[in-house]
N, CA, C and O atoms as CSV, one atom per row, in Angstrom:
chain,resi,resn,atom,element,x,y,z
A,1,UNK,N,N,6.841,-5.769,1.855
A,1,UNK,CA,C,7.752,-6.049,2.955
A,1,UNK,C,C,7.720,-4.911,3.971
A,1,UNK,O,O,8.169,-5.099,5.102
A,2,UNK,N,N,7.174,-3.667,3.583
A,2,UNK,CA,C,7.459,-2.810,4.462
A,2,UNK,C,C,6.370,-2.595,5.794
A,2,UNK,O,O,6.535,-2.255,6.966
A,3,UNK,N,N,5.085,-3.010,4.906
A,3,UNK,CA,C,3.936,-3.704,6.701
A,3,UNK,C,C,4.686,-4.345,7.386
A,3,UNK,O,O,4.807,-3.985,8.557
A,4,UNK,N,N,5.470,-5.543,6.894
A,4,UNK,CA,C,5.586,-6.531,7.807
A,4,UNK,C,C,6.961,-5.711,8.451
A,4,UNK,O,O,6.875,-5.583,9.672
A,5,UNK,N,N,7.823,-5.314,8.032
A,5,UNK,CA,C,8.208,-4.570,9.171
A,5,UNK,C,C,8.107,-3.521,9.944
A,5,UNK,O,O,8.831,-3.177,10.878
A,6,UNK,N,N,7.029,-2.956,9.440
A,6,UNK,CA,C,6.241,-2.325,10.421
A,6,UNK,C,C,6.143,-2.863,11.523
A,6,UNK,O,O,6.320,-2.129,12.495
A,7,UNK,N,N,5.825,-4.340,11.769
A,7,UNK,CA,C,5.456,-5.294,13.036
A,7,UNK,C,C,6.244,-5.868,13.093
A,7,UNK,O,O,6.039,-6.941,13.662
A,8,UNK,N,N,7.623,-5.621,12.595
A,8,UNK,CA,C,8.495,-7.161,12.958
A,8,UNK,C,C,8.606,-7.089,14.638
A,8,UNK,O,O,8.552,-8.087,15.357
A,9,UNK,N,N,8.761,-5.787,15.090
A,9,UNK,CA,C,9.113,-5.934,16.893
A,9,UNK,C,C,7.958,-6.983,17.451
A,9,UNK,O,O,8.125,-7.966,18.173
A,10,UNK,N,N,6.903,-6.532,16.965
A,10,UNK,CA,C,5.453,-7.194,17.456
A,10,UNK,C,C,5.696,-8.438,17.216
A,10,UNK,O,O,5.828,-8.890,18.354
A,11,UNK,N,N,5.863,-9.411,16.398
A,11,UNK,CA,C,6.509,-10.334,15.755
A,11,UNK,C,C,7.499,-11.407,16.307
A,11,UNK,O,O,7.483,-12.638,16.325
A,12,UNK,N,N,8.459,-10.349,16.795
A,12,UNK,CA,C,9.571,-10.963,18.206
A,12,UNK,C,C,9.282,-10.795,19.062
A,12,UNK,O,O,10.070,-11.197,19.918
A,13,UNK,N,N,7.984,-10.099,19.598
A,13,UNK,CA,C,8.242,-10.347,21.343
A,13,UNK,C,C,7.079,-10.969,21.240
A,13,UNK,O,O,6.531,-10.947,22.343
A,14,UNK,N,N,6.143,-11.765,20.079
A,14,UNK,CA,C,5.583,-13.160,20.438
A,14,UNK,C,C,6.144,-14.308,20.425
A,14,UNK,O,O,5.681,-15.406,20.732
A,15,UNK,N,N,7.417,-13.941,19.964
A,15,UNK,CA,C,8.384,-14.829,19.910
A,15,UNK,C,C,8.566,-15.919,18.530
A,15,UNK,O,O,8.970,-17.080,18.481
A,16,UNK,N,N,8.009,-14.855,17.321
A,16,UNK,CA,C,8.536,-15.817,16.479
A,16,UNK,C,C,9.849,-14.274,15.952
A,16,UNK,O,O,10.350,-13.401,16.661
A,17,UNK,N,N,10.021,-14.613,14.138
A,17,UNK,CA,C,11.614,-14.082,13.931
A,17,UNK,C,C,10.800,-13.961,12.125
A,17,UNK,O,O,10.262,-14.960,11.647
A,18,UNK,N,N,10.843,-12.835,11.469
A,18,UNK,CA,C,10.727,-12.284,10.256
A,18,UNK,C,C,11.459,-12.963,9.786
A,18,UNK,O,O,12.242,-13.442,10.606
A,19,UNK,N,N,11.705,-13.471,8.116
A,19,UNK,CA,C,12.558,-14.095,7.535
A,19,UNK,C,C,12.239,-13.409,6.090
A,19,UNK,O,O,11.179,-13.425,5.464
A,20,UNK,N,N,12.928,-13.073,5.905
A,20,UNK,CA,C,12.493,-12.570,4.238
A,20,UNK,C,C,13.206,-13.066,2.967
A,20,UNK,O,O,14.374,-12.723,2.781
A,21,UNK,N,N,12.483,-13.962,1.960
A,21,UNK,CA,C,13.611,-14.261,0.686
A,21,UNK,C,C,12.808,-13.668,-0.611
A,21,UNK,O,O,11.655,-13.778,-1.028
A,22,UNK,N,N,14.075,-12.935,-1.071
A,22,UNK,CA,C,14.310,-12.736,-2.338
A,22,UNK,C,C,14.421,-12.886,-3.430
A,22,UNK,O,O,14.478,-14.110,-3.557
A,23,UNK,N,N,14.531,-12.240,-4.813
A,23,UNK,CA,C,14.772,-12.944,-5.912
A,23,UNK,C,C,16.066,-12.464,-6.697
A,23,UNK,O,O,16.641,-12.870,-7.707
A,24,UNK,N,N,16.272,-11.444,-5.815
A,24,UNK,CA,C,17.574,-10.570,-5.950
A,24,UNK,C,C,19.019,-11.192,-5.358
A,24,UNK,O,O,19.012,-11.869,-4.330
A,25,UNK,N,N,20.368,-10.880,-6.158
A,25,UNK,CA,C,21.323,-11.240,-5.848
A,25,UNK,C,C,21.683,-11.055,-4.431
A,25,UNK,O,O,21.089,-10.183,-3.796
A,26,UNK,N,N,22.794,-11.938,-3.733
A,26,UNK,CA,C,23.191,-11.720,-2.813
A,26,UNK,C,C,23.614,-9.768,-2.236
A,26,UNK,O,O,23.320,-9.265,-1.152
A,27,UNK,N,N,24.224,-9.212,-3.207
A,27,UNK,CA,C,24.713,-7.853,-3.343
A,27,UNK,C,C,23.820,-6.723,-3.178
A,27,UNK,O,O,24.034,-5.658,-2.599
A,28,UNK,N,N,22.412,-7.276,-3.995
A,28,UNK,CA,C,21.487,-6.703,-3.824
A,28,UNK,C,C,20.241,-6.522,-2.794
A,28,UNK,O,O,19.495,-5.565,-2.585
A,29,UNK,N,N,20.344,-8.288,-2.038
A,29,UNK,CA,C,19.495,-8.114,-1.303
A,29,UNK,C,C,19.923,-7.284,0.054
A,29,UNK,O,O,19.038,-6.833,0.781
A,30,UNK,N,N,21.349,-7.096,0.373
A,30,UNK,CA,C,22.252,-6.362,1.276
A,30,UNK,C,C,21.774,-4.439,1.043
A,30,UNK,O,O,21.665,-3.545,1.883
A,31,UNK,N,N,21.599,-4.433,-0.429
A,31,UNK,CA,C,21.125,-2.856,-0.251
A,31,UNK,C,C,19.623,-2.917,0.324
A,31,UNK,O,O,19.225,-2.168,1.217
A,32,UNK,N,N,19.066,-3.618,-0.121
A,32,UNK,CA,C,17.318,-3.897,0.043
A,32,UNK,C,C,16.989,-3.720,1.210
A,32,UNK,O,O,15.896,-3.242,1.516
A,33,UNK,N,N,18.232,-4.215,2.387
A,33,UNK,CA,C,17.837,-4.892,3.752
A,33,UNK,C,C,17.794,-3.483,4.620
A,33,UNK,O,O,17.047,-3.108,5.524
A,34,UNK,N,N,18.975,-2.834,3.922
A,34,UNK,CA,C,19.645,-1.695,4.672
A,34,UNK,C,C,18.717,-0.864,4.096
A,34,UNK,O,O,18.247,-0.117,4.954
A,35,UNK,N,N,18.204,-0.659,2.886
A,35,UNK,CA,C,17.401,0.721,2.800
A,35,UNK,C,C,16.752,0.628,3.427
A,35,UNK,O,O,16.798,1.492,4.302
A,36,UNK,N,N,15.438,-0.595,3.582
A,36,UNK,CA,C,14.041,-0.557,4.595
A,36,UNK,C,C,14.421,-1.067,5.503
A,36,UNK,O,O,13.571,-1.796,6.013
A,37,UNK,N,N,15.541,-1.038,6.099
A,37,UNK,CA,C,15.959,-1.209,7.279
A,37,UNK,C,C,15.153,-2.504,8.343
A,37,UNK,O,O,14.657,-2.197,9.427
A,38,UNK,N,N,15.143,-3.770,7.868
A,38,UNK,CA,C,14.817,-4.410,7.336
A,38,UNK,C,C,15.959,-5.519,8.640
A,38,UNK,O,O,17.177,-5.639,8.511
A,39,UNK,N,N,15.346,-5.997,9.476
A,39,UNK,CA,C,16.260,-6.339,10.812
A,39,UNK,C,C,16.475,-7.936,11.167
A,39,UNK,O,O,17.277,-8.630,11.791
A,40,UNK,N,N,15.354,-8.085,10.444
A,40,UNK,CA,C,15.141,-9.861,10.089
A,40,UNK,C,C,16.096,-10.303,9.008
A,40,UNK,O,O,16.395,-9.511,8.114
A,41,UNK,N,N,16.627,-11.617,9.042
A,41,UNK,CA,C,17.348,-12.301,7.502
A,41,UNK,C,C,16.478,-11.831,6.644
A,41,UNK,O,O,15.265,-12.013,6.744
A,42,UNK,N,N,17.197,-11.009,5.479
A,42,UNK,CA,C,16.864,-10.976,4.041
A,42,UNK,C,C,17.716,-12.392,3.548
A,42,UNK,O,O,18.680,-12.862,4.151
A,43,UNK,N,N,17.411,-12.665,2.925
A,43,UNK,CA,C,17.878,-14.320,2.455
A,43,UNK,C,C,17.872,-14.015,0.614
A,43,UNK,O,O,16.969,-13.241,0.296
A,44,UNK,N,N,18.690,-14.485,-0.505
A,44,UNK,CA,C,18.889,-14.478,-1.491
A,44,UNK,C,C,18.295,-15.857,-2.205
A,44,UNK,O,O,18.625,-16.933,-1.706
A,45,UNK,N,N,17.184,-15.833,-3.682
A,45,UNK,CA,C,16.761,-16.911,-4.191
A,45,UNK,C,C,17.202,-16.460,-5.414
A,45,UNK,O,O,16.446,-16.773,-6.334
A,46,UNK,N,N,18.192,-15.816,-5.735
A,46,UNK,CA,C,18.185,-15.721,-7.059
A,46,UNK,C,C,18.072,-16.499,-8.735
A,46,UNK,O,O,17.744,-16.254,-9.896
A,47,UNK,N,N,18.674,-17.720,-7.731
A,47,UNK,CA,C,18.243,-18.985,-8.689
A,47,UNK,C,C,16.739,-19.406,-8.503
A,47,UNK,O,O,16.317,-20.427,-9.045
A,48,UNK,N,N,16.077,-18.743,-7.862
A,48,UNK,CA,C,14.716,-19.341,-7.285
A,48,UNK,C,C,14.213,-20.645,-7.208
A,48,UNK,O,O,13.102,-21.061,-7.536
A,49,UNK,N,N,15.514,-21.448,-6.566
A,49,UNK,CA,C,15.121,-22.689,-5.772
A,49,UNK,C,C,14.193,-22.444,-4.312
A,49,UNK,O,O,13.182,-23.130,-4.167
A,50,UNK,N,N,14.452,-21.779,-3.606
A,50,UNK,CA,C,13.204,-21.817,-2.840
A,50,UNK,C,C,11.669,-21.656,-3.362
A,50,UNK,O,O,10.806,-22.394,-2.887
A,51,UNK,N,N,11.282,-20.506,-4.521
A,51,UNK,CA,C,10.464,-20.317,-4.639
A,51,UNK,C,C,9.326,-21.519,-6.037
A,51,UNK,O,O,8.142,-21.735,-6.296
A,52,UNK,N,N,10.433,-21.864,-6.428
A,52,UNK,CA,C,10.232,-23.479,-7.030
A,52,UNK,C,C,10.136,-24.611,-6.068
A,52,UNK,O,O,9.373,-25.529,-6.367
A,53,UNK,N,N,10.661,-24.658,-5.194
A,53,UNK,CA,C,10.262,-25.637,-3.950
A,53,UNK,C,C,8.812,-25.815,-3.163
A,53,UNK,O,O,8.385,-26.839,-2.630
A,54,UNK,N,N,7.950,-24.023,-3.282
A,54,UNK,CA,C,7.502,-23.985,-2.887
A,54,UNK,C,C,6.421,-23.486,-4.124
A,54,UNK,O,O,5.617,-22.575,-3.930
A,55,UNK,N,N,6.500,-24.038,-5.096
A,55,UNK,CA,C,5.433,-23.595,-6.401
A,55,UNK,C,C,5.293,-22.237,-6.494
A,55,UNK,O,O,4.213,-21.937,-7.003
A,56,UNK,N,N,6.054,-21.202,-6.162
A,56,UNK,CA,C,5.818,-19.925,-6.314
A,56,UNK,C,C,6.329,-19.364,-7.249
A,56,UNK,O,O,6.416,-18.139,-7.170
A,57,UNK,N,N,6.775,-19.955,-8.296
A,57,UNK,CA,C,7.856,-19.246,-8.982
A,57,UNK,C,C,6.948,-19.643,-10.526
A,57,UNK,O,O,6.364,-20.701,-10.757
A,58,UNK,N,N,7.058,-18.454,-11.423
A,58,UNK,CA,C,5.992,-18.234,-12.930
A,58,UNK,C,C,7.303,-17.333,-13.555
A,58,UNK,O,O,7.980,-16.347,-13.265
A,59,UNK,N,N,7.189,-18.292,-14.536
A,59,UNK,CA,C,8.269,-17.035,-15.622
A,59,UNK,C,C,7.872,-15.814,-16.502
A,59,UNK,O,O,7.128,-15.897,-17.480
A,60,UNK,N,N,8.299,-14.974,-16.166
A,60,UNK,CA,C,7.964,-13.526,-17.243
A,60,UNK,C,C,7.817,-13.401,-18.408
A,60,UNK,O,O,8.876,-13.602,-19.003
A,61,UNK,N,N,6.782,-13.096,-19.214
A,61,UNK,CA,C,6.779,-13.116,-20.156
A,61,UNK,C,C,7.514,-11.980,-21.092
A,61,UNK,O,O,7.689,-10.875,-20.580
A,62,UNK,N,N,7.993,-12.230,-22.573
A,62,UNK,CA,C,8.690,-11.003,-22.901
A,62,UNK,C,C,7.868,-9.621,-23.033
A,62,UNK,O,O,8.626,-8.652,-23.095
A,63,UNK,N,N,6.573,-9.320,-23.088
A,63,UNK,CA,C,5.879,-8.244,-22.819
A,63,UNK,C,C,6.512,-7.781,-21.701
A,63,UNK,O,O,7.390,-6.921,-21.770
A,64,UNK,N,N,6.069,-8.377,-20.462
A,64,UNK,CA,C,6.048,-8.200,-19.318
A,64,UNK,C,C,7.805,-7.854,-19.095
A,64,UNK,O,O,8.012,-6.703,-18.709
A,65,UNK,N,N,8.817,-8.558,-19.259
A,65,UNK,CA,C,9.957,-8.292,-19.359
A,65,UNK,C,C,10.079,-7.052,-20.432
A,65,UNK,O,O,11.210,-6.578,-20.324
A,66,UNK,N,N,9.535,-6.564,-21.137
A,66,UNK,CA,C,10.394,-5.235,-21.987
A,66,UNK,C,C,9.376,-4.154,-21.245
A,66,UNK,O,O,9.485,-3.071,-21.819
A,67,UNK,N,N,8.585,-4.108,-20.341
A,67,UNK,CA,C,7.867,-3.456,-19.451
A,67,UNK,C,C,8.871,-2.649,-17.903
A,67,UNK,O,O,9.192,-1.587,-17.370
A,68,UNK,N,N,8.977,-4.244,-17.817
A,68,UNK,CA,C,9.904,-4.474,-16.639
A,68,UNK,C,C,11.127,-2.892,-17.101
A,68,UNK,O,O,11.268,-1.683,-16.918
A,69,UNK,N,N,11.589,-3.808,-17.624
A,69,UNK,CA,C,13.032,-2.625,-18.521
A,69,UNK,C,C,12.759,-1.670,-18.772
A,69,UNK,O,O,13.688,-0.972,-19.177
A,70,UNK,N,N,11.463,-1.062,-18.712
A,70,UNK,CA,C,11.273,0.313,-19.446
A,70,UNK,C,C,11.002,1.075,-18.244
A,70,UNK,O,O,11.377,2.248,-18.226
A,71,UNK,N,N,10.317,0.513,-17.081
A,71,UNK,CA,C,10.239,0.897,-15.608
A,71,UNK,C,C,11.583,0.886,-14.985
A,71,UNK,O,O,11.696,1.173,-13.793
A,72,UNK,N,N,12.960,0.468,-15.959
A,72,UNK,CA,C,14.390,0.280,-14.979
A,72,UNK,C,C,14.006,-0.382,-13.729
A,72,UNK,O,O,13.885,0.018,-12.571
A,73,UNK,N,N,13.779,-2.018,-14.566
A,73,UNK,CA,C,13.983,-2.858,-13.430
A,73,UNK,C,C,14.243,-3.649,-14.583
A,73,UNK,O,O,13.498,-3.537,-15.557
A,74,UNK,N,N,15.530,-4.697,-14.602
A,74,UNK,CA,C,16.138,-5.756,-15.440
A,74,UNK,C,C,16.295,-6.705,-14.654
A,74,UNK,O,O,17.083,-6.415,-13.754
A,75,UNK,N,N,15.742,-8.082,-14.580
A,75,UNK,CA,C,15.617,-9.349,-13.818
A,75,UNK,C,C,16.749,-9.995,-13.966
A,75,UNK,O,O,17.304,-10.637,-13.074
A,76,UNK,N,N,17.284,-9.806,-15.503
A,76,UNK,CA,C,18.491,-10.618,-15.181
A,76,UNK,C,C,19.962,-10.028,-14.592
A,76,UNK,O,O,20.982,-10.716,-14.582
A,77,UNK,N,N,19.903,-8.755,-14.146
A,77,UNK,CA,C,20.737,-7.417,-13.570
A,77,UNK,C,C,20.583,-8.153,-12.248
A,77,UNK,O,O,21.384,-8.940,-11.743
A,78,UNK,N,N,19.112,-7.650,-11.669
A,78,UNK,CA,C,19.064,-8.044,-10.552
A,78,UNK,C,C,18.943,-8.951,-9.864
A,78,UNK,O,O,18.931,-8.770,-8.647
A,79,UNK,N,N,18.788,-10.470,-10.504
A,79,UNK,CA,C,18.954,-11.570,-9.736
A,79,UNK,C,C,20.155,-12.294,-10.183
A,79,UNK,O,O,20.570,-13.349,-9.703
A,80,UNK,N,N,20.814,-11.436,-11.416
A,80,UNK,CA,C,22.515,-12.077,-11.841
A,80,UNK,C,C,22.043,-13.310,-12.950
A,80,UNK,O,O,22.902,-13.843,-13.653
A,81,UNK,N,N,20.804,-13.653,-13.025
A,81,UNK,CA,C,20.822,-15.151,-13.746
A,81,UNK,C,C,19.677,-14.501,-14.742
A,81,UNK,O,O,19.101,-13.444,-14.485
A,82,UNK,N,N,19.405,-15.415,-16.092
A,82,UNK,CA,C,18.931,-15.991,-17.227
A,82,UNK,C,C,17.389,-16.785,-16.851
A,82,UNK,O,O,16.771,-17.329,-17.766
A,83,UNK,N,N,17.057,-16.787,-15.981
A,83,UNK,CA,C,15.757,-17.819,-15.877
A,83,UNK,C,C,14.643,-16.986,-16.039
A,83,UNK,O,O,13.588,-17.608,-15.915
A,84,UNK,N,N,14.490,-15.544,-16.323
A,84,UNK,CA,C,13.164,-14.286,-16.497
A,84,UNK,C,C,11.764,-15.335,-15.287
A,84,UNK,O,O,10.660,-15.682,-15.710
A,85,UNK,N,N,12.291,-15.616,-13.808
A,85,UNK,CA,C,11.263,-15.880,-13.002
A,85,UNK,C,C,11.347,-14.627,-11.828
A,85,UNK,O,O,12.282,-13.835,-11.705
A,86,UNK,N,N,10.401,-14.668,-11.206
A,86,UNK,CA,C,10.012,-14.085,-10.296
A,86,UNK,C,C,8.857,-15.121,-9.382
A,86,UNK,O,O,8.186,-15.876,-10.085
A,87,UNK,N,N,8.637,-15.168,-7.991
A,87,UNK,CA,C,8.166,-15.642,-7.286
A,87,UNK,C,C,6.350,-14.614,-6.987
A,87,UNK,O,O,5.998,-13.435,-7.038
A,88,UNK,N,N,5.738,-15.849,-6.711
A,88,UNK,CA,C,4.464,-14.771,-6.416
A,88,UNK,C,C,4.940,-14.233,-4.751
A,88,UNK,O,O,5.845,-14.691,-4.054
A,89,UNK,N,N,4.204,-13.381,-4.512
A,89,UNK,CA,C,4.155,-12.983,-3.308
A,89,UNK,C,C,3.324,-13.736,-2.461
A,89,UNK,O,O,2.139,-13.987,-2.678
A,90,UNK,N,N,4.307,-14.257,-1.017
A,90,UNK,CA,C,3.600,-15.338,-0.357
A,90,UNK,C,C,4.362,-15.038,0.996
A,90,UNK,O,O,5.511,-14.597,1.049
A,91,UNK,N,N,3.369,-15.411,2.343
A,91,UNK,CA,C,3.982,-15.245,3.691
A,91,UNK,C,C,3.576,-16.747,3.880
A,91,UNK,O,O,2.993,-17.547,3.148
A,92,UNK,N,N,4.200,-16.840,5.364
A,92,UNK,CA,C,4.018,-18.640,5.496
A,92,UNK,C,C,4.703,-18.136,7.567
A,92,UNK,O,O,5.607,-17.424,8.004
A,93,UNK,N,N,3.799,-18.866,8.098
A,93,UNK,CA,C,3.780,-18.961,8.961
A,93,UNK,C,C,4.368,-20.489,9.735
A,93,UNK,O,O,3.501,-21.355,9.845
A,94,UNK,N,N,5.653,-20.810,10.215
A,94,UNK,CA,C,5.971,-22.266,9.874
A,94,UNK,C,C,6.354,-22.372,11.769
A,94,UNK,O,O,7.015,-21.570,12.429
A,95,UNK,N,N,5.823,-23.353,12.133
A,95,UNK,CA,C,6.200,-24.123,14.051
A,95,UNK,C,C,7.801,-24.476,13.492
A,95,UNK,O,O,8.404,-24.638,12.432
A,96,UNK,N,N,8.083,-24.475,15.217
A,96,UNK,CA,C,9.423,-24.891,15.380
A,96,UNK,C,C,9.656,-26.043,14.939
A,96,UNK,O,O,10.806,-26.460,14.802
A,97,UNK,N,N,8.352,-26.892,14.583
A,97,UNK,CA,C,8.369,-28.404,14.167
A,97,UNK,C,C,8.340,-28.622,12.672
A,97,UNK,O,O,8.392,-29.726,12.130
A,98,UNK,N,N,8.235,-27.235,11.949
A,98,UNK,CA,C,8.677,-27.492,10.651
A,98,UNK,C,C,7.193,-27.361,9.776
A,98,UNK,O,O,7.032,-27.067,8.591
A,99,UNK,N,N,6.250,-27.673,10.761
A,99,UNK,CA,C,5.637,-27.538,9.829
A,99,UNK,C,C,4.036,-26.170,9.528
A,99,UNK,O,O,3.463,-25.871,10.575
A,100,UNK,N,N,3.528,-25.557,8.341
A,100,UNK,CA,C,3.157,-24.775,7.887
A,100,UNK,C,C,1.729,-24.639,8.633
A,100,UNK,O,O,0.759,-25.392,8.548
A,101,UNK,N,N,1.912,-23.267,9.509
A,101,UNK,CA,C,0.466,-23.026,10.782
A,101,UNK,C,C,-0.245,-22.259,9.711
A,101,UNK,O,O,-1.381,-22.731,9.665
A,102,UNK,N,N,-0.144,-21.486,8.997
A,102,UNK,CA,C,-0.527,-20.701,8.087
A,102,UNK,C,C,0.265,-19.636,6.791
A,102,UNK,O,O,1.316,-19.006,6.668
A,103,UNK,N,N,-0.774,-19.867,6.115
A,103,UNK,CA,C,-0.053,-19.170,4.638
A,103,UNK,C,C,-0.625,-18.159,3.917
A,103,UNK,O,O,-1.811,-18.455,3.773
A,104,UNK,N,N,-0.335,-16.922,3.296
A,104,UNK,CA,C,-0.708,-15.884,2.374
A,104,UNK,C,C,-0.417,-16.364,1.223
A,104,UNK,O,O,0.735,-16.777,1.095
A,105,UNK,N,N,-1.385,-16.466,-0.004
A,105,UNK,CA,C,-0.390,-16.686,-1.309
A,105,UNK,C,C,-1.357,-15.804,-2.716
A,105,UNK,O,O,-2.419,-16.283,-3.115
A,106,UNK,N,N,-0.835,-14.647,-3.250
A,106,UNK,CA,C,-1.867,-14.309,-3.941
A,106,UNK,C,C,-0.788,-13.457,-5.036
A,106,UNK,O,O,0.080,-12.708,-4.589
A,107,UNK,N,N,-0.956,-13.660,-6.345
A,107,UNK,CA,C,-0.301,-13.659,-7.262
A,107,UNK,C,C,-0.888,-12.230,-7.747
A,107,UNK,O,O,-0.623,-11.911,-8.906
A,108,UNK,N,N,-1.567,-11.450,-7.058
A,108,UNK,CA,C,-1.676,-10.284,-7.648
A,108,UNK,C,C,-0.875,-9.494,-6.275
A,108,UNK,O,O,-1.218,-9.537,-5.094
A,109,UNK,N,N,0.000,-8.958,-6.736
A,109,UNK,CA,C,1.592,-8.494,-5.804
A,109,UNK,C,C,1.002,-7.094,-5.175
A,109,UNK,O,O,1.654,-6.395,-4.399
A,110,UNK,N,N,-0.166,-6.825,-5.570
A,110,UNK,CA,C,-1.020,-5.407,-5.318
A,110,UNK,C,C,-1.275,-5.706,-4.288
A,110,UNK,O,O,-0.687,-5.059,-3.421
A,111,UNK,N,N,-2.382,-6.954,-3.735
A,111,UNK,CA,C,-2.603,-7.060,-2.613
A,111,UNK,C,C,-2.178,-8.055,-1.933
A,111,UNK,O,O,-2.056,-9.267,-2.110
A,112,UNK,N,N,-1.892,-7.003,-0.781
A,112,UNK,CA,C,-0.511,-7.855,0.280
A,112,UNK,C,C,-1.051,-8.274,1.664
A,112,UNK,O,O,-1.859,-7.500,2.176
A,113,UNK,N,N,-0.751,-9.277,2.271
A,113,UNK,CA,C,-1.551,-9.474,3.620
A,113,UNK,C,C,-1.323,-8.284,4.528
A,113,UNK,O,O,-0.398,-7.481,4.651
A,114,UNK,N,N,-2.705,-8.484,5.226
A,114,UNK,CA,C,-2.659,-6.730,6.029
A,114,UNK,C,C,-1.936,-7.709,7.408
A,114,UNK,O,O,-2.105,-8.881,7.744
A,115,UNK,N,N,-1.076,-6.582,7.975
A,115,UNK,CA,C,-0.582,-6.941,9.087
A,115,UNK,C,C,-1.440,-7.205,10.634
A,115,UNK,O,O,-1.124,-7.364,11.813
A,116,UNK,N,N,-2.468,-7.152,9.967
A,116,UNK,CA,C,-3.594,-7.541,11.303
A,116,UNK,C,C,-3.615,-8.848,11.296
A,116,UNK,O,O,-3.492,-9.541,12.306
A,117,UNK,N,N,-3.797,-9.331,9.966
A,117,UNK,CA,C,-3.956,-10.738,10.273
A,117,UNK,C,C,-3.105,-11.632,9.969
A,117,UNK,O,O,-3.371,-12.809,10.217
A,118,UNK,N,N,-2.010,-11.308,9.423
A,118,UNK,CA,C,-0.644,-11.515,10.116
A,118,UNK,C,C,-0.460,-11.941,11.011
A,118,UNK,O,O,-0.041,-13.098,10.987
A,119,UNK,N,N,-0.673,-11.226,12.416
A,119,UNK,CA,C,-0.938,-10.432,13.688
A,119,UNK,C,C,-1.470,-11.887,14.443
A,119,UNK,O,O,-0.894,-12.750,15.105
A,120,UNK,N,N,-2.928,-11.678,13.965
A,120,UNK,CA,C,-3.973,-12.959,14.272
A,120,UNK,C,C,-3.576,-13.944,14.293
A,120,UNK,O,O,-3.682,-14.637,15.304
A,121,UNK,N,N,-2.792,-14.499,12.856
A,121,UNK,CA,C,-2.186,-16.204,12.409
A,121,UNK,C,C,-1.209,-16.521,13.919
A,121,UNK,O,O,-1.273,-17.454,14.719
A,122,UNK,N,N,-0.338,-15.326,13.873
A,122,UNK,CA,C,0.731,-15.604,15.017
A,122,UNK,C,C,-0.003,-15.986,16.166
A,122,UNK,O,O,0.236,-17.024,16.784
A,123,UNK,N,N,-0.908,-15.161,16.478
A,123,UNK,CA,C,-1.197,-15.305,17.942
A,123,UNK,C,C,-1.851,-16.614,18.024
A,123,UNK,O,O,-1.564,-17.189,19.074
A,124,UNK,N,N,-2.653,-17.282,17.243
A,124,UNK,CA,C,-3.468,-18.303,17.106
A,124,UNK,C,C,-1.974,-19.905,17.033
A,124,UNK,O,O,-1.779,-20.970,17.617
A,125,UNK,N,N,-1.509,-19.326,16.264
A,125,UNK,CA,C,-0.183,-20.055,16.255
A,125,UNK,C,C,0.363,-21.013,17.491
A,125,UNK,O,O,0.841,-22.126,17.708
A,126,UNK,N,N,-0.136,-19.534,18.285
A,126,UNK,CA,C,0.721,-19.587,19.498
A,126,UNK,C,C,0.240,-20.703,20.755
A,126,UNK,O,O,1.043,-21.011,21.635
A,127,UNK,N,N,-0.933,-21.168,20.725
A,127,UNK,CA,C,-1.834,-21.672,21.429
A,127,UNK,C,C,-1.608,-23.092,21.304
A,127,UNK,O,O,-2.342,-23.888,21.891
């Protein structure tokens, strides 16, 4: 999240608007927004109905969950609920008409779309 706000200004004065959702509680995504300062809606999925809407959502396995915990990060702390999901990491580029100009979707959370072509989708968008 923190490329993309790197460019969120770039972002609004092509005239689209950052939107960011979460998997974190309402409470939490409020610290999230304010630490990385973060100017676009942070939005809350803690139940991860959006990210089930949109097939992004894989449940943790208990390895992976007693990992999680040992790094002090607890899923069910921080999203308040019982479901051990998390969403892959995904951008989505969507027209005023609703529907999807372009999409990032890559389940290894390491690599993140570079904000160039980001950058590119928008402008192409735009035409």
């Amino acid at each position: 999240m923190g490329q993309l706000r790197d460019i969120e200004t770039q972002i609004n004065e092509m005239g689209f608007q950052l939107i960011g959702i979460s998997p974190d509680r309402p409470a939490n995504v409020r610290e999230t927004s304010e630490k990385y300062k973060f100017r676009g809606p942070l939005l809350s999925d803690s139940r991860m109905t959006a990210a089930l809407a949109f097939r992004l959502a894989y449940e943790v396995d208990e390895t992976t969950l007693q990992q999680l915990k040992n790094y002090g990060v607890d899923l069910e702390e921080a999203s308040g609920e019982k479901h051990h999901l998390l969403p892959v990491p995904a951008v989505f580029v969507v027209a005023s008409s609703g529907i999807i100009q372009f999409s990032y979707v890559n389940p290894d959370y390491k690599v993140r779309l570079h904000p160039d072509l980001l950058l590119a989708s928008l402008r192409s968008a735009r035409r």
